[in-house]
C-alpha positions in Angstrom: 96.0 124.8 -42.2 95.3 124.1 -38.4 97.7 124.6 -35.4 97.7 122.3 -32.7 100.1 121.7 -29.5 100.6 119.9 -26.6 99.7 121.7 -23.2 101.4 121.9 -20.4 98.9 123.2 -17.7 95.6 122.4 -18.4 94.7 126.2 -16.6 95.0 127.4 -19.9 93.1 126.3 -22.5 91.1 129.3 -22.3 94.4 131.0 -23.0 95.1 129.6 -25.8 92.0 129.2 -27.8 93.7 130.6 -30.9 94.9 127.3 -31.4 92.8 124.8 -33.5 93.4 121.4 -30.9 95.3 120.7 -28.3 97.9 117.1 -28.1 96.9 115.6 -24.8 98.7 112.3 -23.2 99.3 109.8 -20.4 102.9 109.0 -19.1 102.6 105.2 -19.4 101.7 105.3 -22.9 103.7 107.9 -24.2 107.0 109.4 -24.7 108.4 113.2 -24.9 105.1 114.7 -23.4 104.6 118.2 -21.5 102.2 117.0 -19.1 100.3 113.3 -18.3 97.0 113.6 -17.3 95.2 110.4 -15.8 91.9 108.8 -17.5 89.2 110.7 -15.6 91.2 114.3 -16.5 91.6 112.7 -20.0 87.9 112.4 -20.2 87.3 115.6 -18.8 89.6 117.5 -21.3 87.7 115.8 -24.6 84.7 116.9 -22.9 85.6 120.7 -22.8 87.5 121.2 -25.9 84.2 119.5 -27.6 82.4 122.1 -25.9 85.0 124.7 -27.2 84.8 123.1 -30.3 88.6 122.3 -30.8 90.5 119.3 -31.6 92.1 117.4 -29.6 94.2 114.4 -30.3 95.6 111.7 -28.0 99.4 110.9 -28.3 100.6 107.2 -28.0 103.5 107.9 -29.6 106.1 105.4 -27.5 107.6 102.3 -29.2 105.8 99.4 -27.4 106.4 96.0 -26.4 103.8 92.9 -26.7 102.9 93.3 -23.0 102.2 96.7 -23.4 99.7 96.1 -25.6 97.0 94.8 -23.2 97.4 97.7 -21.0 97.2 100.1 -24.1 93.9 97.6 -24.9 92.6 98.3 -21.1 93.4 102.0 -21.4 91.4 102.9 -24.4 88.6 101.5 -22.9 88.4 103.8 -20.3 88.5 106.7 -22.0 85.7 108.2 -24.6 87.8 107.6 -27.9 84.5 108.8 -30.1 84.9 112.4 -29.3 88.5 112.2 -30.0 89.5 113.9 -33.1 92.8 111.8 -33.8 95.2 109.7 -32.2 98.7 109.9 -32.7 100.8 106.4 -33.1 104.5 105.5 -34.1 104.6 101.9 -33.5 102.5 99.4 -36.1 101.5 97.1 -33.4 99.5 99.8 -32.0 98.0 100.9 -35.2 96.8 97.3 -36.1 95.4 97.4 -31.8 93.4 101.0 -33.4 91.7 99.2 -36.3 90.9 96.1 -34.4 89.5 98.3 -32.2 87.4 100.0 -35.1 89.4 103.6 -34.4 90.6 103.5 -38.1 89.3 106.5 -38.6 91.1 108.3 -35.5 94.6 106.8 -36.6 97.4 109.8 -37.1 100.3 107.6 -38.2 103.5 109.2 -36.7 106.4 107.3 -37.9 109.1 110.2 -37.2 112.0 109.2 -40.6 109.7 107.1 -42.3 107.4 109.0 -44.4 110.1 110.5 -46.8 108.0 110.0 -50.0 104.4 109.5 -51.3 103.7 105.9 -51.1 105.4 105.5 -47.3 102.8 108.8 -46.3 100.2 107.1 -47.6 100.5 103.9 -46.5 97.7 103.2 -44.1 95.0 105.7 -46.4 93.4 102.2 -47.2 92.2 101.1 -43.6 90.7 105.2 -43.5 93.0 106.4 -41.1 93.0 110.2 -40.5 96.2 111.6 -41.7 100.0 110.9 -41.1 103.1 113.2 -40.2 105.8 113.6 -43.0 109.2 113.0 -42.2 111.3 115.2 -40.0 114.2 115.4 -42.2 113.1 115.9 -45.4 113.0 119.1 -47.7 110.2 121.3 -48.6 110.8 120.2 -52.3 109.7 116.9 -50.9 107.0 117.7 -48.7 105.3 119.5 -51.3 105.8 116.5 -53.5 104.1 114.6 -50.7 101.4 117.0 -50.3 100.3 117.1 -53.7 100.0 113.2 -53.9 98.4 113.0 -50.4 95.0 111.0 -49.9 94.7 112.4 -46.4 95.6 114.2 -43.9 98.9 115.6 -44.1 100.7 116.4 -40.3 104.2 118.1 -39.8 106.6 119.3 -36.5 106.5 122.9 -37.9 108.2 124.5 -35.1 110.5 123.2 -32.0 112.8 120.9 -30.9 113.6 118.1 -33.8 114.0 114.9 -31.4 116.7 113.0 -33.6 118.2 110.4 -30.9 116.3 107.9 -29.0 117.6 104.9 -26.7 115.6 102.7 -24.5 118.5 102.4 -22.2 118.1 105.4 -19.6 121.7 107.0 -20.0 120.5 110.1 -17.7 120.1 107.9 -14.7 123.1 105.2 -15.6 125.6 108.8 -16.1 124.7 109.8 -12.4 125.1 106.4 -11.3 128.9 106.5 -12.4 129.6 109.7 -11.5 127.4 109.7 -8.2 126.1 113.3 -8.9 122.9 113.0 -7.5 121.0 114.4 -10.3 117.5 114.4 -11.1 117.0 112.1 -14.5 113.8 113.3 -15.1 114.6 117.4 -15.8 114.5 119.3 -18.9 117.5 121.6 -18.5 120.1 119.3 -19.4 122.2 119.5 -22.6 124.5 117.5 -24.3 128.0 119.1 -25.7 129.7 117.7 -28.5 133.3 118.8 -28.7 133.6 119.0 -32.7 130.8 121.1 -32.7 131.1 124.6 -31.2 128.6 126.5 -29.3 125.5 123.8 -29.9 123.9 122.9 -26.9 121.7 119.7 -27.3 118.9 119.5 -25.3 118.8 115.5 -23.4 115.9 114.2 -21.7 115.1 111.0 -20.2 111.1 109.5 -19.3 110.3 105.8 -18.1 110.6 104.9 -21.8 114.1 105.9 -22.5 116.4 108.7 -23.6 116.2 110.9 -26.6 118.6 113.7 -27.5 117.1 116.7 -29.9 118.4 119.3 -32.2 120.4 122.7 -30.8 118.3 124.8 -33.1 114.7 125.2 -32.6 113.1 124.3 -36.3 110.6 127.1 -37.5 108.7 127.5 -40.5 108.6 131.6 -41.1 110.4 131.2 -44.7 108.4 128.4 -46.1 104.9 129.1 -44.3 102.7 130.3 -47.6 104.0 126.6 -49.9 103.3 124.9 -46.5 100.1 126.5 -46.4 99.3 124.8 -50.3 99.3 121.2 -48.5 99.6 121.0 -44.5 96.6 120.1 -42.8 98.1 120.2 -39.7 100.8 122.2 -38.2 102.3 121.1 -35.0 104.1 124.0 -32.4 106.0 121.6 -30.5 106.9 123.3 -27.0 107.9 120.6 -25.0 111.4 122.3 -23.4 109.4 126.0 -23.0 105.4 126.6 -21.7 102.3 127.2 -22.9 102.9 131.4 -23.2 105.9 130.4 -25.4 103.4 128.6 -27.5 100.8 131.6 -27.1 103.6 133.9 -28.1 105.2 132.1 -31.4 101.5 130.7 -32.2 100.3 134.4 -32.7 103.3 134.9 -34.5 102.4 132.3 -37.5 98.7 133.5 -37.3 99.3 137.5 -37.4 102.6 137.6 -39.1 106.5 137.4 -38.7 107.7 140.6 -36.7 111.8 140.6 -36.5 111.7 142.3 -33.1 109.1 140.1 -31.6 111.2 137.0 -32.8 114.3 138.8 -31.2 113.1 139.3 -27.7 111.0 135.6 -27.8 114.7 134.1 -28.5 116.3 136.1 -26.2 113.5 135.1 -23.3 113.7 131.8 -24.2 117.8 131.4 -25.2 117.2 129.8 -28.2 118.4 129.9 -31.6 116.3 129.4 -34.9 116.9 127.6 -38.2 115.1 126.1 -40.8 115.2 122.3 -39.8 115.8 120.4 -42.5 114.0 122.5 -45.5 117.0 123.1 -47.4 119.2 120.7 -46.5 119.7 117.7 -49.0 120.6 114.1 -48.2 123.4 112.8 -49.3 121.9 109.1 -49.3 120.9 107.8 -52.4 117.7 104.7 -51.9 118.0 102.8 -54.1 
């Protein structure tokens, strides 16, 4: 099983060579990222992590519109998409952009709820692409089922913040408006506080793209890591609300082993608190 993260100064890399690639993106193309580096730094980050001999995947993971597509189209032609190892899409019209573009092969299909059992997970193993992410709320009963019917790569949000709202509208910005309290839309230390549900804070935050809203708890993996080891491919420390030593620090953590006083203090740094996502939690829908 590989670990890869987004990064959020590209000043270290070196620090964090323990990781096995690195999620790299650009603002206009997609959403929820820790940092958007232009074409030429792009360019210049494939280059090194080749030379380091990690991973490194590009992240288009916004939902587009028709007119984004030629800029997406434009985009990828600037940058040197054969030594990319992956790249991560949520929207079908750009996945169909990635084969027409022969990049098939590079296609990591991200469709957030949609890959619940083995047939949706699978669905694009026919046009070759690299791997897909399983769903975000399903158990480890079905993620194991998943993984033992996979025909490719098999991608999961192992630890972090679960984003689970998302509006196009930007409800950051359109709240100040009302209120006039000259805010800055664009922060990450805003929460949401829902009166029914005592003491969760839920992180809000709001790009050119839209608004999402993510889960109180941060999602970790400790309990189930050895079955996840049997079929993950890919493991994905998502630090978007901390920095690149809170990925250094839990990152060694899933490497060298769990350590109850290490995961005490990292919480207490960080004011966070752990569960287990959605690993033991059952639906209560019934597809029919």
């Amino acid at each position: 099983m590989k670990y890869i993260a987004p990064i959020h100064n590209l000043d270290n890399i070196d620090k964090l060579l323990q990781l096995d690639g690195f999620i790299i993106s650009n603002s206009l193309f997609s959403s929820r990222l820790t940092l958007s580096l232009s074409v030429d730094e792009i360019n210049d980050v494939i280059n090194k992590l080749q030379n380091l001999k990690k991973e490194v995947f590009l992240s288009l993971n916004m939902m587009y519109i028709d007119s984004d597509i030629d800029h997406l189209k434009e985009f990828l032609s600037k940058i040197n998409t054969e030594k990319l190892t992956g790249i991560i899409a949520s929207d079908y019209g750009v996945v169909q952009l990635l084969i027409d573009l022969g990049l098939n092969q590079k296609i990591v299909w991200n469709g957030e709820t949609l890959s619940t059992n083995a047939f949706d997970f699978n669905i694009l193993s026919d046009f070759n692409a690299l791997g897909s992410f399983v769903s975000k709320e399903i158990t480890i009963e079905n993620i194991l089922e998943i993984g033992k019917n996979k025909k490719y790569n098999l991608f999961i949000i192992g630890h972090g913040h679960l984003n689970m709202f998302y509006s196009k509208r930007l409800l950051i910005s359109n709240f100040d408006k009302k209120y006039k309290l000259n805010i800055n839309p664009n922060q990450k230390t805003y929460k949401l506080i829902e009166n029914k549900r005592d003491n969760q804070y839920f992180p809000i935050l709001q790009d050119s793209h839209g608004t999402y809203v993510f889960r109180s708890k941060v999602k970790n993996s400790f309990n189930y890591l050895n079955k996840l080891k049997e079929v993950v491919d890919y493991f994905i420390i998502d630090s978007i609300f901390k920095d690149d030593r809170y990925t250094k620090e839990v990152l060694d953590l899933y490497q060298n082993g769990y350590d109850e006083l290490r995961v005490k203090s990292l919480k207490e740094k960080y004011d966070e608190k752990w569960d287990n996502g959605f690993y033991d939690v059952q639906t209560v829908y019934i597809k029919e």
